[in-house]
C-alpha positions, 0 to 999 in steps of 0.5 A: 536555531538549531541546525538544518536538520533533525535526528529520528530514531526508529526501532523495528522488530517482529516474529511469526510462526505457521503451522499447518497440517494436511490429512487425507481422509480417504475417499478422495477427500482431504482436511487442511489446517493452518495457524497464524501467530504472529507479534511485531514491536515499532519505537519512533523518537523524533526530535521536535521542539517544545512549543511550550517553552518556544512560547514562554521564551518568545513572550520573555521579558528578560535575558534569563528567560527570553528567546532573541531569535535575532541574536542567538547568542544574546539567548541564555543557553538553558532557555534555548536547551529547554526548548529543543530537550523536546520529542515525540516518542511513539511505540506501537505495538501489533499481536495476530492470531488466525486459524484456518481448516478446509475440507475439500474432496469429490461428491460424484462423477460426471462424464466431464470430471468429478464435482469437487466441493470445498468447505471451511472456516476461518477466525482472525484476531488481531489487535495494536497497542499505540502509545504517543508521548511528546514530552521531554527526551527520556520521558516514559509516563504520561502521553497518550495510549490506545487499544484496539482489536478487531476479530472476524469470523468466516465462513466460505464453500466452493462448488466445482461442475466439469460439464465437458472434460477427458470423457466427453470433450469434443472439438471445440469443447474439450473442457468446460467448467463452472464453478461458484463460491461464496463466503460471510466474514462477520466483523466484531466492529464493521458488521457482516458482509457476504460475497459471492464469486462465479466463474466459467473456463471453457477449452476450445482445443488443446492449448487455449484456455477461455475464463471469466468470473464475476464477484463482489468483494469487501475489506474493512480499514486496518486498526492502524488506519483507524487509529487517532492516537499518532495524529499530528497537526503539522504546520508548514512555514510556507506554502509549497502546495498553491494553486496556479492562479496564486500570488507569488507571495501566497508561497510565504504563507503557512500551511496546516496539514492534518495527518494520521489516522482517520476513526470515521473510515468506513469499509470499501467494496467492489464489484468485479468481472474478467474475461481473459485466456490462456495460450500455451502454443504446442508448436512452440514449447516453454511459451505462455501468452495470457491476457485478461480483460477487468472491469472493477467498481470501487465504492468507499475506496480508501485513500489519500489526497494526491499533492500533485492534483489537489487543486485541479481534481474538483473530487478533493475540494471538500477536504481543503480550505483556501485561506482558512480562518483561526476558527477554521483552523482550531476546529479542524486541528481538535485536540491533535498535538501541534508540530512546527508552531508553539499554538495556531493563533501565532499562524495569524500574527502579520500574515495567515495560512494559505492553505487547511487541508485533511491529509488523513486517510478518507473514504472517497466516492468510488473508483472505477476503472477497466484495463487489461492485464497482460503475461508472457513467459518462455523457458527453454532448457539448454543442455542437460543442467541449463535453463534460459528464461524470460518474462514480461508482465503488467498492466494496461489501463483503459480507463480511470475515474474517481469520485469524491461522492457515489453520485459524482462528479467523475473526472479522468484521472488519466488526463491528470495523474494516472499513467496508462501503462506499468510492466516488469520485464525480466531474463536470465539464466539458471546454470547448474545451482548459479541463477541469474536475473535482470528484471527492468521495472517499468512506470509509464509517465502521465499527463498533469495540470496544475504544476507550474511550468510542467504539464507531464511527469516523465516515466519511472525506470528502474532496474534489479539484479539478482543473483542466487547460488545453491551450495552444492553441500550435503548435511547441514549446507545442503538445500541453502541459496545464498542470494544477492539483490541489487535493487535500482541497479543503475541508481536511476532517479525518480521522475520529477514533479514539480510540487514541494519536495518533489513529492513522490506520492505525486509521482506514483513510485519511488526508490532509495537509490542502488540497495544491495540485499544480502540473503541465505535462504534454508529449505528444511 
């Protein structure tokens, strides 16, 4: 009725600050204190329709108030104009506060080093102000409004042991260090939680650098992923997300997505261990190899549902339902306001949905997964004024499984949506204050079941280009870089998955085309 598109307005703004001040206190020892304020300011108003209105005109029984969807221009024009004078205007609202002091310093020496201890605290506060108000355009009462805040309360230390060092290192010890830490975050809403970290470097010679650590980690749920306020049950009026073994004609046939925040979220935790080394080869000076071996077991990890692997991932059964009834339907949508159909019960006139699914974030099972990172680097300077440069970094991954429940099951996701290798390789040059950059990102393809004629989703290959020049001025110029980034720099376009709109989530990245960025960056 109204077009093939419609209009969202989104306004973003935000400012911060942080203080910090640094005190040697004598003895070796040192106070650090730092502060954190920060408040930002989001509006959305997205056009939608009035599915009240849309009711009344389809339910009309005369020209002056009813809607002819077969002959717009037989419609009275005030009916079809109440129904599109309808938005939903959503403005969010984030303010943080942090504070921050550590004391670090010597407690004695031993022949390998001093031991050297860190203590400290921190307090964070932070809260978001939501309101959603899904009314006529222009409208600023009513809605639905939300508060929310969160403080958390830490306390850590870390102990540093050198047992072997410059006093006393051997061939094959030149250094060896332990170290330990431990930390208690004490949350106003999730309870409290402590974590410790212990960690081994060993030198064998000058050069090389052999480390491993072990720890256990925590991290609680952002306000904003808790926050119900901005749901949505948003209708489909096809269904792009089917399982292979459906009729062509269940593409017709809608489909509801819950989507938004999720209250019932619970904390994720991990446990961690590494062993990996550092190599800087005397014979070849500038050049840094390093690679680290990880294995990571994620319990109650925070996600979403993958549109790609929905149906051939048994792990996201439990949060979708085939042909779901209206009672079904009515329950899972709860009081959420509902966007692409006047009332649900319409869903059901003729035809019924496909698909009901929970597109809200949850807590799954648990993730678990090793790899091995990877890092080498070279600089060589040219002259007395000019450097060249290079680097490549990234990832590996050995293995990859994902569980819905602690207990399982736990399916590959490598052999279904997860790519085994991603890296950024850059170069470039410094000449004087002029510096160049080429840096060619790197998403490895993968391997998917489910899609119709497709069976691998090819890799995502992106290239930037920066550029940065330092104004050879004094007074107010002086130490100001003016930059240029080219982001995507040959417009490349993302790989293609063959799920609806080309899902992007699916795919594992996405960009906005060529991006120029224009910057000037001041060093007081």
């Amino acid at each position: 009725m109204f077009g093939p598109s419609n209009v969202t307005n989104q306004h973003f703004q935000s400012y911060g600050v942080t203080p910090a001040l640094n005190w040697k206190i004598g003895a070796g020892w040192e106070i650090r204190a730092q502060a954190n304020f920060g408040r930002s300011y989001s509006e959305i108003h997205e056009d939608t329709v009035n599915s009240a209105a849309a009711s009344l005109a389809l339910a009309g029984t005369s020209i002056a108030t009813a809607l002819n969807p077969y002959d717009l221009a037989a419609t009275n024009p005030a009916v079809l104009a109440a129904i599109e004078n309808f938005e939903n205007h959503s403005i969010g609202v984030q303010e943080l506060a942090e504070g921050r002091i550590v004391a670090d310093g010597r407690l004695f020496a031993l022949p390998g080093g001093d031991i050297r201890i860190a203590v400290g605290g921190e307090y964070h506060y932070a809260d978001l102000r939501q309101t959603m108000i899904s009314a006529a355009r222009g409208t600023t009462t009513g809605g639905t409004r939300s508060f929310s805040d969160r403080d958390v309360k830490s306390v850590f230390a870390e102990l540093v042991v050198p047992l072997f060092g410059t006093g006393n290192g051997t061939a094959g010890l030149r250094s060896l260090i332990l170290s330990g830490s431990v930390r208690h975050d004490e949350y106003s809403d999730v309870g409290g939680t402590t974590n410790p970290k212990i960690g081994v470097t060993w030198a064998p010679f000058d050069g090389l650098t052999v480390r491993g650590n072990w720890g256990t980690s925590f991290h609680a749920p952002g306000l904003e992923s808790l926050n119900e306020t901005s749901n949505q049950v948003q209708v489909i009026p096809f269904s792009p997300y089917r399982r292979a073994d459906s009729s062509p004609l269940d593409l017709l046939r809608p489909t509801i997505l819950l989507a938004g925040g999720n209250a019932n979220l619970k904390p994720e935790t991990a446990t961690t261990w590494s062993v990996g080394f550092d190599l800087k080869p005397l014979q070849v000076p500038g050049l840094r190899l390093s690679a680290t071996y990880y294995k990571t077991d994620f319990r109650n990890s925070i996600g979403l549902l993958s549109a790609a692997t929905l149906f051939t991932d048994p792990n996201y059964a439990p949060f979708y339902t085939i042909n779901p009834t209206l009672a079904q339907a009515r329950a899972a949508a709860g009081s959420y306001p509902i966007v692409g159909v006047p009332n649900l019960a319409l869903l059901y006139v003729g035809t019924s949905p496909y698909l009901l699914a929970d597109a809200r974030l949850q807590n799954f099972g648990g993730i678990r997964l090793d790899g091995i990172d990877f890092h080498a680097s070279f600089t060589r300077q040219v002259g007395g004024t000019a450097a060249v440069f290079a680097d490549v970094a990234g990832t590996w991954t050995l293995d990859r499984k994902f569980a819905t429940s602690a207990g399982g099951p736990w399916t590959d996701t490598l052999k279904n949506g997860t790519n085994h290798l991603s890296f950024a390789a850059s170069a470039g040059a410094k000449v004087g204050g002029l510096t160049g950059r080429v840096t060619y990102n790197y998403r490895g393809g993968y391997p998917i079941l489910g899609l119709i004629n497709q069976d691998y989703v090819k890799s995502l290959q992106i290239t930037d280009l920066y550029v940065g020049y330092e104004l050879p001025a004094r007074g107010p110029l002086a130490n100001t870089t003016l930059t240029l980034n080219v982001q995507n720099l040959f417009d490349a376009n993302p790989p293609y998955a063959n799920v609806a709109g080309n899902s992007l989530a699916a795919v594992g990245g996405a960009t906005l085309g060529r991006l120029f960025l224009l910057g000037i960056r001041k060093t007081l």
